[in-house]
Structure formats: C-alpha cells, structure tokens
C-alpha positions in Angstrom: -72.8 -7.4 26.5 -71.1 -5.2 29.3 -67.8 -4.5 30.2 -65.6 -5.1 32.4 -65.3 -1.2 33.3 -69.1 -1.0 32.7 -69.7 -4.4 35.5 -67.4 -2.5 37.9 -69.1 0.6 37.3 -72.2 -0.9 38.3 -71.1 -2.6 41.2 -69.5 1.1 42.6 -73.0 2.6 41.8 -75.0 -0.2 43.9 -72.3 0.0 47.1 -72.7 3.7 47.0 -76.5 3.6 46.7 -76.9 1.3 49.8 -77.7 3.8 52.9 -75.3 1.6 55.3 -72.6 1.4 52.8 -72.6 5.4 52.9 -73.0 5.7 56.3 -70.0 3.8 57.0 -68.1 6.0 54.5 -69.2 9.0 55.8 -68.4 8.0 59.4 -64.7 7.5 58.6 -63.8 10.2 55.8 -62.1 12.2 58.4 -61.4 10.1 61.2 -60.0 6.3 60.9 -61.9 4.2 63.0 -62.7 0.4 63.8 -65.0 -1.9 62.8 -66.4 -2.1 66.6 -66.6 1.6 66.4 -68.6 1.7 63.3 -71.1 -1.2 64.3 -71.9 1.6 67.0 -71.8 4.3 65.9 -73.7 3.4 62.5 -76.2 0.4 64.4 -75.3 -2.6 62.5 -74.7 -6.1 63.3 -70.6 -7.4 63.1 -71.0 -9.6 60.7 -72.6 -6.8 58.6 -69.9 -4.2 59.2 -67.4 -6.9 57.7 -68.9 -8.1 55.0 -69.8 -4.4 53.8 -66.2 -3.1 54.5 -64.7 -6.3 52.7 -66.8 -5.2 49.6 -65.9 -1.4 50.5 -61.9 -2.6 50.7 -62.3 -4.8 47.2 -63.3 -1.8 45.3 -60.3 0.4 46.7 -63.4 3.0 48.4 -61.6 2.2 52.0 -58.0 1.5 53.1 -57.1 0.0 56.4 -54.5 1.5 58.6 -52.8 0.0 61.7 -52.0 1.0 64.9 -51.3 0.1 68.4 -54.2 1.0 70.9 -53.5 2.3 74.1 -53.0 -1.5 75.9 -50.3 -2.3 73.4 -52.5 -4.2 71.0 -52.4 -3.7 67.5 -55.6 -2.6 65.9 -57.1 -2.1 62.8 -59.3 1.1 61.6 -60.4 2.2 58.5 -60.1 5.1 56.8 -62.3 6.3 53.7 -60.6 7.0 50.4 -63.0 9.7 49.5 -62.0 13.1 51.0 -64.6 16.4 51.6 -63.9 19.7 49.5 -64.4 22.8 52.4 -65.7 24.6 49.7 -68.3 22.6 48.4 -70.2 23.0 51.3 -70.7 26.4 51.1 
C-alpha cells in the first residue's frame, strides 16, 4: 500500500515526465507569462494549457502572479517555482 507522500511523489514524477508539462515550465522559469502566451509559444491547444497549469498550480510547481496590462486590464501570468543555478550550466 502506498503513501500519501509516496502517491504525490508519483504524481510530481509523471507531470514532470510529460514533454508539454516541461515545456511550459521551462518557458516561464525566468519570465512570468500568460496562458495565451504559452499556448504560442509552446503549440498547444487552450484547453490544454489550463488543464496542465491547473495540475501544475495543484502541486505548488507554478504560482500565478497579477498585473495590469498595458490597456488597464488585469491579467494573469504564471511564473515557475523552480529557479536555474548559473553555475550548473557550466
């Protein structure tokens, strides 16, 4: 019988072994952006891009910020919770 740390173990592994799932987190690690932005950007339906960043948001892996765009109107971006070490690419 599993548990409960060992089911949301799991559940991390399979989000971050799902290629859309990382491109979406490595899309906003540095720069916040919106779900509109990332169905571009990463070539994915809407109704995908929710749903995966709803799953994403559930498991604390993404945070949303908002702002007000440029028209006035406030908008939602995302922002990954996972952060790049400069040094660990060298």
């Amino acid at each position: 019988m599993l548990e409960v740390r060992d089911e949301t173990n799991k559940e991390i592994q399979d989000l971050l072994s799902d290629n859309t799932n990382r491109m979406i987190l490595q899309s906003i690690i540095t720069t916040p952006k919106s779900t509109s932005q990332l169905c571009i950007e990463c070539n994915i339906p809407t109704s995908t891009a929710y749903r995966k960043m709803q799953k994403l948001s559930e498991h604390k892996m993404i945070r949303k910020i908002g702002t007000i765009n440029e028209s006035g109107k406030r908008e939602i971006l995302y922002k990954s919770n996972f952060f790049v070490l400069k040094n660990a690419l060298k």
